[in-house]
C-alpha positions as CSV (number, residue, x, y, z in Angstrom):
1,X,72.5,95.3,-157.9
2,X,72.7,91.5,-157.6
3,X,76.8,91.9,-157.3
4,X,76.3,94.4,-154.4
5,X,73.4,91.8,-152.4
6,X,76.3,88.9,-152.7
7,X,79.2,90.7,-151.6
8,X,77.1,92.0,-148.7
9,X,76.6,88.8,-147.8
10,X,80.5,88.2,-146.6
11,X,80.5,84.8,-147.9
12,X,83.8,82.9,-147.6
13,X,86.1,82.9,-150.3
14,X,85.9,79.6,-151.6
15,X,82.2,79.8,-152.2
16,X,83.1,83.1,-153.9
17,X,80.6,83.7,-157.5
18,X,82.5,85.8,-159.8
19,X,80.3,89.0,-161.3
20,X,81.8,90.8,-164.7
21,X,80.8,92.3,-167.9
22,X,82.0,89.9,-170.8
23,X,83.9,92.7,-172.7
24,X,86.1,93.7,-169.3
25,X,86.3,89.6,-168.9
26,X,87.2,88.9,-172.3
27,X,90.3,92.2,-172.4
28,X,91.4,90.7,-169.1
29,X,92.5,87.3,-170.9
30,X,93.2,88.8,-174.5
31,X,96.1,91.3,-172.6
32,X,97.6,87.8,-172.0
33,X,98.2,87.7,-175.6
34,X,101.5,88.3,-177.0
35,X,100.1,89.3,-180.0
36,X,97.8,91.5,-178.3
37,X,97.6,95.2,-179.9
38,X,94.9,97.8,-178.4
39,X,93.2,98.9,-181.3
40,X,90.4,101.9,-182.6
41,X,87.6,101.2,-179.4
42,X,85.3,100.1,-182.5
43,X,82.4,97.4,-183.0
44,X,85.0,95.3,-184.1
45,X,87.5,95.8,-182.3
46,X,85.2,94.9,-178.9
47,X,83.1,92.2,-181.0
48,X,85.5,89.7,-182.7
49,X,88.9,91.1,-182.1
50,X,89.2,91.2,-178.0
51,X,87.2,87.1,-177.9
52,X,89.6,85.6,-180.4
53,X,93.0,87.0,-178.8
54,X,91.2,85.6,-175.6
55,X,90.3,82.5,-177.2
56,X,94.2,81.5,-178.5
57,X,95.4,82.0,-175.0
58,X,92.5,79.9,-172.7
59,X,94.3,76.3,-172.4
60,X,91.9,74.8,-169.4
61,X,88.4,74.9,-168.5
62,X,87.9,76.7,-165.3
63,X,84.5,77.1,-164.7
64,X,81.6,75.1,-163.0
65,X,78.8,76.9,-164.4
66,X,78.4,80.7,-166.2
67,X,75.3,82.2,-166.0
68,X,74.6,84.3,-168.6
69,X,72.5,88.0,-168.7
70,X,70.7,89.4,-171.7
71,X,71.6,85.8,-173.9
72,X,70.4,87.3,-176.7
73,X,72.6,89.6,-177.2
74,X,75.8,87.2,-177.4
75,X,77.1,86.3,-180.3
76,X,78.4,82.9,-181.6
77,X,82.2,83.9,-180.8
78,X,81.5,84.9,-177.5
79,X,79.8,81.8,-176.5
80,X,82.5,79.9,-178.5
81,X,85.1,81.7,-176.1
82,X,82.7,81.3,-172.8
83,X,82.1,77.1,-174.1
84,X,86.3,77.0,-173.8
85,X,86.1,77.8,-170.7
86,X,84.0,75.8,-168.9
87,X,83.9,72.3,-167.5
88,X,83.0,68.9,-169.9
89,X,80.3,68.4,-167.3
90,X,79.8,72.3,-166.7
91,X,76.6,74.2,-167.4
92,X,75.2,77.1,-169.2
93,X,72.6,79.0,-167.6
94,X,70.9,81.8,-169.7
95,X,68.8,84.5,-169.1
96,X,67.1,85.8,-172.4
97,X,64.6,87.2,-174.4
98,X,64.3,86.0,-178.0
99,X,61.9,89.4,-178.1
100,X,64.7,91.6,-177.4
101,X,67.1,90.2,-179.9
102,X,67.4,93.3,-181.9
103,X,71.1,92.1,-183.2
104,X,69.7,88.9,-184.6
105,X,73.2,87.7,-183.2
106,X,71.8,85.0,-181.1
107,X,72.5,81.5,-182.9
108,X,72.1,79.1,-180.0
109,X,74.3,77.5,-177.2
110,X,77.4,75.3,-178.5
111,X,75.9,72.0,-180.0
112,X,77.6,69.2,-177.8
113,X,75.8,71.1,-174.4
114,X,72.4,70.2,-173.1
115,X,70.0,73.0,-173.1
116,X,66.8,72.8,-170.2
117,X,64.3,75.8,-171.4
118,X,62.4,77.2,-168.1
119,X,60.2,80.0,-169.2
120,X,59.8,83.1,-166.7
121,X,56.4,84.6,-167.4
122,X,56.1,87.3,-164.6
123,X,57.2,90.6,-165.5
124,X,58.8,92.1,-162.8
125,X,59.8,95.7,-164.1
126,X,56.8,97.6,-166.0
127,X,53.8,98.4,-164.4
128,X,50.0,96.5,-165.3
129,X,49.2,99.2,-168.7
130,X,53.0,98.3,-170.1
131,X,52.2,94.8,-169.4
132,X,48.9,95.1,-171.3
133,X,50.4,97.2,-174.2
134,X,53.1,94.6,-174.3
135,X,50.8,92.1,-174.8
136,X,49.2,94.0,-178.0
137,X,53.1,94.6,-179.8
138,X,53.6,90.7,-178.7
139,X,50.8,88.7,-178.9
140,X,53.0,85.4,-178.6
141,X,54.8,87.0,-175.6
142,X,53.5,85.3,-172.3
143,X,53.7,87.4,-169.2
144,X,51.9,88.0,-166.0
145,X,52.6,91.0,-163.8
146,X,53.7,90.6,-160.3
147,X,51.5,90.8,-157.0
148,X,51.1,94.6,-155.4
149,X,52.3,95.6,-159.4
150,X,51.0,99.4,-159.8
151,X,48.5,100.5,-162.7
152,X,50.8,103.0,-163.5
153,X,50.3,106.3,-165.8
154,X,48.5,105.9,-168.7
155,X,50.5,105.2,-172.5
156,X,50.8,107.4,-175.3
157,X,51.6,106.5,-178.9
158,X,52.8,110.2,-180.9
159,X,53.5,109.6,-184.1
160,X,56.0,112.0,-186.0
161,X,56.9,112.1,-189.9
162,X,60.6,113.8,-189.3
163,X,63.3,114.2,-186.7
164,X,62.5,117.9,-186.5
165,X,59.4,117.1,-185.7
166,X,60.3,114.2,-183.4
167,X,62.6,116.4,-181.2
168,X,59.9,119.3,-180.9
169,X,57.8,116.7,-179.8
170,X,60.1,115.5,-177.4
171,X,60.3,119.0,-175.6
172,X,57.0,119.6,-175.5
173,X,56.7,116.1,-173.2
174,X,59.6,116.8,-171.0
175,X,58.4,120.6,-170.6
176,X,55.6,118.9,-169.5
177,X,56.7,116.7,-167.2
178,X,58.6,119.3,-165.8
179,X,56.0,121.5,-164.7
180,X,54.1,118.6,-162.9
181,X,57.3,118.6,-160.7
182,X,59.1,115.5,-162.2
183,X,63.1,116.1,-161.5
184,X,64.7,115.7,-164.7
185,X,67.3,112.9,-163.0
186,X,63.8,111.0,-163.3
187,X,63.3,111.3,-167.2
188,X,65.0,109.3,-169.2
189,X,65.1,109.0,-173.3
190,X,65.5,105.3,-174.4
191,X,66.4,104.9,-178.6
192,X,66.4,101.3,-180.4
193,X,69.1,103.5,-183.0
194,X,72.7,103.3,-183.0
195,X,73.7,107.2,-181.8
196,X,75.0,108.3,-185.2
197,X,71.7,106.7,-186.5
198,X,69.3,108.5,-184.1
199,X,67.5,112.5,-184.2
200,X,68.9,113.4,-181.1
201,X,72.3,112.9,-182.3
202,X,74.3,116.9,-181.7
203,X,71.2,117.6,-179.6
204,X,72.6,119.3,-176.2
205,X,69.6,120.3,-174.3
206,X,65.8,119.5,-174.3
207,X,63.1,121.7,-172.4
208,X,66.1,124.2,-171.1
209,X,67.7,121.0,-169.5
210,X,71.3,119.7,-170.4
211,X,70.9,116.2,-172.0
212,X,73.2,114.0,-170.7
213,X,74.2,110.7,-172.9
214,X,74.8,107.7,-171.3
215,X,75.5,105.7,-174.4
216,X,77.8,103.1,-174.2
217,X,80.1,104.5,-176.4
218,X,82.8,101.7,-176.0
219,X,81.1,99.5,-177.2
220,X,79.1,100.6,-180.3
């Protein structure tokens, strides 16, 4: 969204910002490589493999600042890589959320940069009964929701004891949400589990409806 607002802007070329995904960065350098060889599309491969054939070939820092999305999810090669590449005097600019660091990857910015903390406490996303249920999981989580943010509909905890259990229940809501006339392009099924770790793994429709992964399965 934020890459289609700036190129809509026509902006002239030298004040150009550069919008990528790290992974499709990183290949781009690490094809440089001579000793470059596509591998298995694995964890690893993506992880560790693609960063360090980037990082033998990088011989100049070419970047001002990088502004980096979902910090918490970078791991100590990448930023190793990302720190090769920018300026002595450059800056790092994250955007994070020590509460979403699932990975535990996160180990902090290269030691010879200066960090400046800001903390953003408005939530921008969830409506005012995610906020407050937010605030029960993550008592030491600060945020606020935004002006003209919605109530919303109300939350539900269902508890389940197997994945048998956990799919039924999972048809039984969208079935439900279906006869109050929600699309099913508006329902969406969100897992903290790896997709060979979760119950809905082989699962090809729910409440008579195709289910359609959009797992990113490139990159584990």
């Amino acid at each position: 969204e934020l890459r289609h607002r700036y190129r809509n802007l026509n902006m002239p070329r030298e004040f150009e910002i550069e919008f990528t995904n790290f992974h499709f960065w990183a290949l781009r350098i690490a094809e440089q490589n001579p000793t470059y060889r596509k591998e298995k599309a694995d964890e690893e491969f993506f992880n560790t493999y693609i960063p360090n054939k980037a990082k033998e070939v990088i011989t100049e820092a070419t970047y001002d600042a990088i502004i980096i999305d979902e910090g918490q999810d970078f791991r100590e090669n990448w930023l190793e890589l990302l720190n090769k590449v920018l300026k002595k005097e450059g800056r790092f600019l994250f955007f994070m959320d020590e509460n979403q660091d699932i990975f535990e990857t996160f180990k902090g910015v290269p030691n010879h940069r200066s960090v400046t903390k800001c903390h953003l406490e408005e939530n921008c996303r969830n409506t005012k009964l995610i906020i407050e249920k937010l605030r029960e999981t993550l008592p030491n989580a600060t945020m606020v929701p935004m002006e003209g943010t919605p109530d919303g509909q109300p939350i539900s905890n269902i508890n389940f004891t197997s994945n048998n259990e956990q799919i039924a229940e999972l048809e039984k809501q969208i079935k439900s949400l279906l006869d109050k006339g929600i699309r099913p392009n508006q329902i969406i099924i969100l897992t903290n589990n790896l997709e060979d770790g979760s119950s809905l793994k082989g699962v090809i429709t729910l409440g008579e409806k195709k289910l359609i992964s959009t797992y990113d399965r490139e990159y584990g």
